[in-house]
N, CA, C and O atoms as a GROMACS GRO file, in nm:
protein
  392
    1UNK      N    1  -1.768  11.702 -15.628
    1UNK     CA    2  -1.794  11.648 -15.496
    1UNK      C    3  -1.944  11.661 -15.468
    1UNK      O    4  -2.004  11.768 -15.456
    2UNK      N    5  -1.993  11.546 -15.460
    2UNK     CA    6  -2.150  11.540 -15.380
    2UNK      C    7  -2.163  11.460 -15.279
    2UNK      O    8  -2.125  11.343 -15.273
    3UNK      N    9  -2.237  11.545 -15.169
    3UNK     CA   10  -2.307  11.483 -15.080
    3UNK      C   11  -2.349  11.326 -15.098
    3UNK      O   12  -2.427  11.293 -15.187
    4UNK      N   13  -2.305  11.254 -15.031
    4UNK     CA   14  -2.412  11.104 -15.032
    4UNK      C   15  -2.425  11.088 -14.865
    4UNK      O   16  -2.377  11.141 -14.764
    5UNK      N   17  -2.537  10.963 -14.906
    5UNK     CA   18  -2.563  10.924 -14.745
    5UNK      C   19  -2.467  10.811 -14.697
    5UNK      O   20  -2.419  10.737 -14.783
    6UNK      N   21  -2.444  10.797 -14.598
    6UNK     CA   22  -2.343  10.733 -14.504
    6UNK      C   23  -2.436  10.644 -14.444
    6UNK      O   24  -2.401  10.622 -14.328
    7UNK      N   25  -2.541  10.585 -14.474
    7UNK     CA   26  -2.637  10.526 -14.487
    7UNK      C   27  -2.542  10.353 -14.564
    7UNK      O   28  -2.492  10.368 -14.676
    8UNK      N   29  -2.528  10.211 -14.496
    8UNK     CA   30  -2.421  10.146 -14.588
    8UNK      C   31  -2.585  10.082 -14.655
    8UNK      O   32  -2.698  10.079 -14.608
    9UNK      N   33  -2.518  10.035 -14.797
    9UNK     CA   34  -2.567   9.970 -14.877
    9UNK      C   35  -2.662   9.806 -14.872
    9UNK      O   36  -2.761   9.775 -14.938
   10UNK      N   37  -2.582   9.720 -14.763
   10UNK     CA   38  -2.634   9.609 -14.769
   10UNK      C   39  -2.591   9.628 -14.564
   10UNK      O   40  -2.524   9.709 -14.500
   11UNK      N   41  -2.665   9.521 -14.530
   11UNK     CA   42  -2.616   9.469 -14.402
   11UNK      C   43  -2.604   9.337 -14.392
   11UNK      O   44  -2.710   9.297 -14.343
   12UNK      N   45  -2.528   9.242 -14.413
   12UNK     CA   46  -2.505   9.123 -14.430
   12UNK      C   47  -2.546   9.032 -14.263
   12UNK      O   48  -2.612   8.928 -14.250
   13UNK      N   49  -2.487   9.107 -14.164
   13UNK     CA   50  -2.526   9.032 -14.015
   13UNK      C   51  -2.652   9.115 -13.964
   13UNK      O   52  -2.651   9.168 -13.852
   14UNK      N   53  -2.739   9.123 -14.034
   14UNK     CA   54  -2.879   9.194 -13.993
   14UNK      C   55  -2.901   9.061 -13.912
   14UNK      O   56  -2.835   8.960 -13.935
   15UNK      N   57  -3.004   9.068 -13.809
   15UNK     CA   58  -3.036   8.995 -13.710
   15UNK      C   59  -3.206   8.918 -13.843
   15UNK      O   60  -3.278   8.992 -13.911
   16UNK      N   61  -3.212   8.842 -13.839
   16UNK     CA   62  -3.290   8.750 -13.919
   16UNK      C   63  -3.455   8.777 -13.856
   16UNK      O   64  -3.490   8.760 -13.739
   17UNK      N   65  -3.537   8.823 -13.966
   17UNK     CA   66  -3.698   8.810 -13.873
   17UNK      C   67  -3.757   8.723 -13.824
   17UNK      O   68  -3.857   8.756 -13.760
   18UNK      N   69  -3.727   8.597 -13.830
   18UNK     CA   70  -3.759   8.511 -13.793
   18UNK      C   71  -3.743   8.514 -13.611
   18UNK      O   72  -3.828   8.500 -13.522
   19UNK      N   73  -3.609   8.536 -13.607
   19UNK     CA   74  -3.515   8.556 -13.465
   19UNK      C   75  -3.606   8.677 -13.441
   19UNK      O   76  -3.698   8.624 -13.378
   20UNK      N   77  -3.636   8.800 -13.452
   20UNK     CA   78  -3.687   8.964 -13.415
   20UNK      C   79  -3.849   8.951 -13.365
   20UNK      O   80  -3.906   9.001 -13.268
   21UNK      N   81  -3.902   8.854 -13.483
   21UNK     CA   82  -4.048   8.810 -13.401
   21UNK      C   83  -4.041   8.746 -13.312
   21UNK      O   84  -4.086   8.801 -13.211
   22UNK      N   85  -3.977   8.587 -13.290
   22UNK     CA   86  -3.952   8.526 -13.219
   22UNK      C   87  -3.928   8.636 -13.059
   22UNK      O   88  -4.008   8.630 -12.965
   23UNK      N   89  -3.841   8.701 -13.060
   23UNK     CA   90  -3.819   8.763 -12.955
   23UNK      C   91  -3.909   8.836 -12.899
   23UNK      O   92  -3.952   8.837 -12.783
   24UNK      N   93  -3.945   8.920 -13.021
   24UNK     CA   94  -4.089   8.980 -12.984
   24UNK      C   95  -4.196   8.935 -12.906
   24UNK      O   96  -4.242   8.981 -12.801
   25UNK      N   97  -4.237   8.812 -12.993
   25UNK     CA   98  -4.367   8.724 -12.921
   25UNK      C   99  -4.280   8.683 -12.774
   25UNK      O  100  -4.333   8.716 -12.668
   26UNK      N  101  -4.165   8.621 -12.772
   26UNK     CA  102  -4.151   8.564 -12.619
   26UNK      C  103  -4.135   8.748 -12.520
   26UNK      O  104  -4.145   8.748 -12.398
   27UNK      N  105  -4.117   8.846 -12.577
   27UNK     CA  106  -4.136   8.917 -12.433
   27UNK      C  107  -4.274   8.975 -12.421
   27UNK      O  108  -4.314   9.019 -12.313
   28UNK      N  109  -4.356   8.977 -12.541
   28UNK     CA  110  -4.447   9.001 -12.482
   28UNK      C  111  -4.548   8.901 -12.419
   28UNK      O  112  -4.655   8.932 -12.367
   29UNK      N  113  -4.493   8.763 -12.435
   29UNK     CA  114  -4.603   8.640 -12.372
   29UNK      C  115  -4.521   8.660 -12.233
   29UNK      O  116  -4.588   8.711 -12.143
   30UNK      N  117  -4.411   8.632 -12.209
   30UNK     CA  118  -4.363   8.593 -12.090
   30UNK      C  119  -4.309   8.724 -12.024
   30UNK      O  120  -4.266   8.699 -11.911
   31UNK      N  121  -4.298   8.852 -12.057
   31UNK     CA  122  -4.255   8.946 -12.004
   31UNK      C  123  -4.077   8.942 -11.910
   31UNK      O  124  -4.041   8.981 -11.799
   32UNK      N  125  -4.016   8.884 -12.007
   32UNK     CA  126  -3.883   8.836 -11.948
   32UNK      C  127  -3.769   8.976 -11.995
   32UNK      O  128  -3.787   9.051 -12.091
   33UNK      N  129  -3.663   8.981 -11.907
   33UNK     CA  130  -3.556   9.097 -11.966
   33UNK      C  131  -3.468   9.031 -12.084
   33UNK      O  132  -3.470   8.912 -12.119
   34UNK      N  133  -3.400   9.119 -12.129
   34UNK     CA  134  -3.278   9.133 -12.211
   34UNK      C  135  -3.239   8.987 -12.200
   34UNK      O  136  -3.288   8.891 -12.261
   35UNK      N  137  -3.157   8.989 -12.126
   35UNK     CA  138  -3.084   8.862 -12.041
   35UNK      C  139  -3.157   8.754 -12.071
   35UNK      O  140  -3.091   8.685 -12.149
   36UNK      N  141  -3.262   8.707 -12.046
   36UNK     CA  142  -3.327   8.577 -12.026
   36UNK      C  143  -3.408   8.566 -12.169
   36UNK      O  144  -3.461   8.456 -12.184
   37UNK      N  145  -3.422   8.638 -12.252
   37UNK     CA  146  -3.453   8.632 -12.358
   37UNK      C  147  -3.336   8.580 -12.479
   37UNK      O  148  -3.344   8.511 -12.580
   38UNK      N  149  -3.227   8.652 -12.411
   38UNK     CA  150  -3.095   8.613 -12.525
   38UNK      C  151  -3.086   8.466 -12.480
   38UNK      O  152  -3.109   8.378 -12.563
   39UNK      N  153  -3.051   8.428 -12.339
   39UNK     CA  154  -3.021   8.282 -12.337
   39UNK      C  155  -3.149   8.177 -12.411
   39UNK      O  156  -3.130   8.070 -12.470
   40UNK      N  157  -3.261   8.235 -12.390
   40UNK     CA  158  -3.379   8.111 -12.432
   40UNK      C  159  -3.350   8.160 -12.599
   40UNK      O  160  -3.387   8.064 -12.665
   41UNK      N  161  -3.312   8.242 -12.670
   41UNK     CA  162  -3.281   8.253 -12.834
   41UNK      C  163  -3.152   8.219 -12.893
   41UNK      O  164  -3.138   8.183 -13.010
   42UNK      N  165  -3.033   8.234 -12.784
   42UNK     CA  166  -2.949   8.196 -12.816
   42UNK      C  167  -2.859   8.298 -12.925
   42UNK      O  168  -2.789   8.278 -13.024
   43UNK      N  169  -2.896   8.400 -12.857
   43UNK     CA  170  -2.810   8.570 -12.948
   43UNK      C  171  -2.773   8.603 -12.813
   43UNK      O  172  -2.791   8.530 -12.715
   44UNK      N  173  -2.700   8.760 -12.812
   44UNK     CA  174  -2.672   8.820 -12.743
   44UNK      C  175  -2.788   8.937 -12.668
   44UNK      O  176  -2.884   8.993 -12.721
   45UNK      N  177  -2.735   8.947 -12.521
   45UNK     CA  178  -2.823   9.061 -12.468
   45UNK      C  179  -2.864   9.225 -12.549
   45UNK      O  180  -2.958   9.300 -12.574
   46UNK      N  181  -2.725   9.211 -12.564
   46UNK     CA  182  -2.757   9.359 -12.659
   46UNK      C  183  -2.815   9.342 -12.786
   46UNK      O  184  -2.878   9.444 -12.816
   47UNK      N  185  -2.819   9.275 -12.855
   47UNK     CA  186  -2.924   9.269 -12.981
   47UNK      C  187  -3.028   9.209 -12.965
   47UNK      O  188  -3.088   9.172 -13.066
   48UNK      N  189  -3.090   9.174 -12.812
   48UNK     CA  190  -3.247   9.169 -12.808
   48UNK      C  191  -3.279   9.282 -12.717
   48UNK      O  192  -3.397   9.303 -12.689
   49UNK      N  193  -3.160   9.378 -12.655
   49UNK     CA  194  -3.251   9.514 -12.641
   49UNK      C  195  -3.246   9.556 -12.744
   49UNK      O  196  -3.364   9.558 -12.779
   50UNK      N  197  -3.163   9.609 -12.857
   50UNK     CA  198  -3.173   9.693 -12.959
   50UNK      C  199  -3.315   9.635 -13.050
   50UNK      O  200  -3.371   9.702 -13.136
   51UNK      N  201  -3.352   9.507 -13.011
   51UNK     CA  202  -3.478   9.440 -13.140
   51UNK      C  203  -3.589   9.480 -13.004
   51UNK      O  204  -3.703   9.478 -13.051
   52UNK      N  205  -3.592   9.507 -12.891
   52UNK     CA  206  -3.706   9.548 -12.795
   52UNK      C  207  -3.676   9.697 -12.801
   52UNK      O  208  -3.757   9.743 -12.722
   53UNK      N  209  -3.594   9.814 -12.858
   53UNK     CA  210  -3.593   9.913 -12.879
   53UNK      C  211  -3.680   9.957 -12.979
   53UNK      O  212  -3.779  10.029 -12.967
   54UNK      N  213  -3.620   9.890 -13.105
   54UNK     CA  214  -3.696   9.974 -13.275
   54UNK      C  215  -3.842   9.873 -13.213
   54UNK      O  216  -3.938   9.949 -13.223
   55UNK      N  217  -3.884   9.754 -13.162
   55UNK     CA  218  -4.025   9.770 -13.126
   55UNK      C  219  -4.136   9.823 -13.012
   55UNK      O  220  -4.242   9.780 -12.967
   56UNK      N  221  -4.044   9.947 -12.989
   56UNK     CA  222  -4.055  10.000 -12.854
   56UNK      C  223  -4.108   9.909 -12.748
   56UNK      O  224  -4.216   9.952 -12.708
   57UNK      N  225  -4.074   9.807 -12.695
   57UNK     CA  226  -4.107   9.733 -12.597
   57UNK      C  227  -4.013   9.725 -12.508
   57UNK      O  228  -4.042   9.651 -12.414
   58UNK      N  229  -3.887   9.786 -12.502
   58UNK     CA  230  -3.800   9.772 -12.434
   58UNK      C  231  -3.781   9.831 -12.258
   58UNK      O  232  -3.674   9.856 -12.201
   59UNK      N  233  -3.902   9.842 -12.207
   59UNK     CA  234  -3.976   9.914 -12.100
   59UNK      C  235  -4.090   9.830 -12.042
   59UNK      O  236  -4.204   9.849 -12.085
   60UNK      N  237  -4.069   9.742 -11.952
   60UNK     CA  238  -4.186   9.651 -11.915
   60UNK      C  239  -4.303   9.808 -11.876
   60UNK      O  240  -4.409   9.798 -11.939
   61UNK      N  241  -4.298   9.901 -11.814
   61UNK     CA  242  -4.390   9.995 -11.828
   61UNK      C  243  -4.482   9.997 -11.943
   61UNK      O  244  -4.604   9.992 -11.925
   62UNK      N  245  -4.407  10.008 -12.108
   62UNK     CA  246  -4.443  10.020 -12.267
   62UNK      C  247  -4.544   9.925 -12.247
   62UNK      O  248  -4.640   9.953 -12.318
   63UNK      N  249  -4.559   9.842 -12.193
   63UNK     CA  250  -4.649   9.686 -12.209
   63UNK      C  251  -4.726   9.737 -12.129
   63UNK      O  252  -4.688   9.825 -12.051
   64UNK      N  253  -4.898   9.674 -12.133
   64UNK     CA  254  -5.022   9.665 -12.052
   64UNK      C  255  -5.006   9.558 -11.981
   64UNK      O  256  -4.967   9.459 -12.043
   65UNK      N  257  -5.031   9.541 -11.815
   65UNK     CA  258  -5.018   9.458 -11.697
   65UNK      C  259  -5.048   9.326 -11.765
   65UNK      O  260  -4.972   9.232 -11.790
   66UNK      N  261  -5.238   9.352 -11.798
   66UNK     CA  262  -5.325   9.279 -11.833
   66UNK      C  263  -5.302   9.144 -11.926
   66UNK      O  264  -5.288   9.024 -11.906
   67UNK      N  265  -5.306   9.233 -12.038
   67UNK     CA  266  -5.267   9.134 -12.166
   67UNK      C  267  -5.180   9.191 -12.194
   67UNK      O  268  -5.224   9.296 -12.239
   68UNK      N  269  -5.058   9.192 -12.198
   68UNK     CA  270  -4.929   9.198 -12.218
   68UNK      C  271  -4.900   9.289 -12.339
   68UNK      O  272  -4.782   9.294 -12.373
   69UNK      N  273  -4.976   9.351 -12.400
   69UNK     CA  274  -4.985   9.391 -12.504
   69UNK      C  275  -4.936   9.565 -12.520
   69UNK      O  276  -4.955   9.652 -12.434
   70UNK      N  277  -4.880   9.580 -12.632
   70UNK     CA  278  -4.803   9.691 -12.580
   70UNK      C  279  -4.914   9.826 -12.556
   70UNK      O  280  -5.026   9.815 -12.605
   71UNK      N  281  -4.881   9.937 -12.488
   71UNK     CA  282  -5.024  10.059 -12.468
   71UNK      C  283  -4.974  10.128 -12.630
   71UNK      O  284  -4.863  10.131 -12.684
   72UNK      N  285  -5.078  10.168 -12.663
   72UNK     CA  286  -5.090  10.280 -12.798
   72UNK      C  287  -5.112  10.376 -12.766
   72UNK      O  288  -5.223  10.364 -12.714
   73UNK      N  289  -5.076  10.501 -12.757
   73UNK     CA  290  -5.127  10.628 -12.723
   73UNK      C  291  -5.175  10.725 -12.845
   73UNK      O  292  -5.165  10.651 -12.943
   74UNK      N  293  -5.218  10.839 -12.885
   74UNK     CA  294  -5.283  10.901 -12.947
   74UNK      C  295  -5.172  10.997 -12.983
   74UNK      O  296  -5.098  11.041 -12.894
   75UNK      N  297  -5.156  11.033 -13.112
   75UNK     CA  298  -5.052  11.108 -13.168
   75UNK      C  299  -5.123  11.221 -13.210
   75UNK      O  300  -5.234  11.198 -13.258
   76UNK      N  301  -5.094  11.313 -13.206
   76UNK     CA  302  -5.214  11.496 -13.272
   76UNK      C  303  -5.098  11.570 -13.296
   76UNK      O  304  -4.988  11.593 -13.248
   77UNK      N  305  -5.175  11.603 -13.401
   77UNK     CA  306  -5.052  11.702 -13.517
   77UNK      C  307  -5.043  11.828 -13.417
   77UNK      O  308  -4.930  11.869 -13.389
   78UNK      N  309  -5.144  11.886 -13.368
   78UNK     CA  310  -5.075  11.987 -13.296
   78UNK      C  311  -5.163  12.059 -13.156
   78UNK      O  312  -5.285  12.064 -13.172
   79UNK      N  313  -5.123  12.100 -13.054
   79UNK     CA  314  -5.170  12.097 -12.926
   79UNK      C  315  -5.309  12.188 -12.975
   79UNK      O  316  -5.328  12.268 -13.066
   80UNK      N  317  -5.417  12.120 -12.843
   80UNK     CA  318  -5.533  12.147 -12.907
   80UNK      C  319  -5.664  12.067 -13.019
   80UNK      O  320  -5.784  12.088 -13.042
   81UNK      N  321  -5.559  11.968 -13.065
   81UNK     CA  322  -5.634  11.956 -13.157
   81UNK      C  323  -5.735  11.822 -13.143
   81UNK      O  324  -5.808  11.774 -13.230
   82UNK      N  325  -5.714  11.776 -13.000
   82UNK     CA  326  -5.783  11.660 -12.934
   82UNK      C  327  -5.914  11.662 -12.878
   82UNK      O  328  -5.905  11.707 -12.764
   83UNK      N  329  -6.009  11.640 -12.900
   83UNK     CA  330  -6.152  11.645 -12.873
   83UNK      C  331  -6.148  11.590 -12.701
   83UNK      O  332  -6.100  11.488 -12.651
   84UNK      N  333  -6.227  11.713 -12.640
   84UNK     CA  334  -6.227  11.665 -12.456
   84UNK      C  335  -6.370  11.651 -12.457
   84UNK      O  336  -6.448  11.722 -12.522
   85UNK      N  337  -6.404  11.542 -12.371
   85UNK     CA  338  -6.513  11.501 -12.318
   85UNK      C  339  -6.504  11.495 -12.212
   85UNK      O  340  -6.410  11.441 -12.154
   86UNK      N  341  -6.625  11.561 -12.145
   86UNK     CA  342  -6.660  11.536 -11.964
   86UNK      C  343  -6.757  11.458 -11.915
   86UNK      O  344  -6.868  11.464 -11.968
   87UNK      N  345  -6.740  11.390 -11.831
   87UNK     CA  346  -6.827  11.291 -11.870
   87UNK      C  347  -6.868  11.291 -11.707
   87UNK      O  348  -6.772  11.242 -11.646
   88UNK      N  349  -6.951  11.319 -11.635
   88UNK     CA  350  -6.988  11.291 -11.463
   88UNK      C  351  -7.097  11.200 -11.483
   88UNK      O  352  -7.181  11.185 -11.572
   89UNK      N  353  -7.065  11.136 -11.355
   89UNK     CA  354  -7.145  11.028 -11.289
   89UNK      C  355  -7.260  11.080 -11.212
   89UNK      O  356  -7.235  11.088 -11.091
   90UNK      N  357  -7.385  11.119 -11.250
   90UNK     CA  358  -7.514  11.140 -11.159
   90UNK      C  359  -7.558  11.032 -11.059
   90UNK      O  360  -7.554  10.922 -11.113
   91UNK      N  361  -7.603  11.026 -10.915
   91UNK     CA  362  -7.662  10.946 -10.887
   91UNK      C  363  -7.795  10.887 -10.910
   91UNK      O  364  -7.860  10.962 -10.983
   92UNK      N  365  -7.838  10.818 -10.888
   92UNK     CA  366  -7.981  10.770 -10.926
   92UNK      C  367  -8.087  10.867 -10.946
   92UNK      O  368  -8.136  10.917 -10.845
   93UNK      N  369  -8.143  10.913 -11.095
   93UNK     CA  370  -8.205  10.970 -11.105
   93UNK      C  371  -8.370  10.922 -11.159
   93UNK      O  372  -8.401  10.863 -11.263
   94UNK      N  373  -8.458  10.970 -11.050
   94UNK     CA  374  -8.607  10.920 -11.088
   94UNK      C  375  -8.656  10.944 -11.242
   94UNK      O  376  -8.622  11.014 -11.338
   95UNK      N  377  -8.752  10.853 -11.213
   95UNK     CA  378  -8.783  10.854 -11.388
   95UNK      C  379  -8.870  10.992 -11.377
   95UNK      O  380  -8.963  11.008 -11.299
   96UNK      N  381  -8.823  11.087 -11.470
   96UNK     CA  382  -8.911  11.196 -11.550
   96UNK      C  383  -8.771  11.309 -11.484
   96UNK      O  384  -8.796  11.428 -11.464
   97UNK      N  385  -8.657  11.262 -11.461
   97UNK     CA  386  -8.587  11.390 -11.429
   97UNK      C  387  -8.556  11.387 -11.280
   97UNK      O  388  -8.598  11.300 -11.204
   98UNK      N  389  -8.483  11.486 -11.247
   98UNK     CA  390  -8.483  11.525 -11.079
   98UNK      C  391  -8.478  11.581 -11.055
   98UNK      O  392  -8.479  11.596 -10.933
   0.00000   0.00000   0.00000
């Protein structure tokens, strides 16, 4: 008796990349939910949250207002290990110092 993974072998109804980008690009151009994304693709609601899950977009928050684009944050192996900068705003200072 050995251990194996329960991991299956093939997935035959994998959702197609073609369909996963597609979805992708329309929520992040148009910022639309679940719902209104499945009807304009023509799948179901739940397998365009689960394809806005694994691309963590599934959080209009996850996305930038601006350009729609998702935020990246900074990953550090371990607390501490992030360089701080302080940075203040002086007011107008004469030339040679103040």
């Amino acid at each position: 008796m050995e251990d194996r993974s329960s991991r299956p072998k093939s997935s035959p109804n994998k959702t197609p990349k073609p369909v996963t980008k597609r979805c992708i690009s329309l929520r992040i151009r148009l910022r639309e939910g679940p719902v209104q994304l499945a009807s304009r693709l023509g799948i179901a609601p739940s397998t365009v949250h689960r394809i806005l899950t694994v691309a963590r977009l599934n959080r209009l928050s996850y996305v930038d207002r601006a350009t729609g684009e998702p935020i990246r944050r900074y990953a550090h192996d371990y607390p501490g290990s992030m360089v701080h900068v302080d940075v203040k705003k002086l007011g107008n200072i004469p030339d040679g110092g103040g």
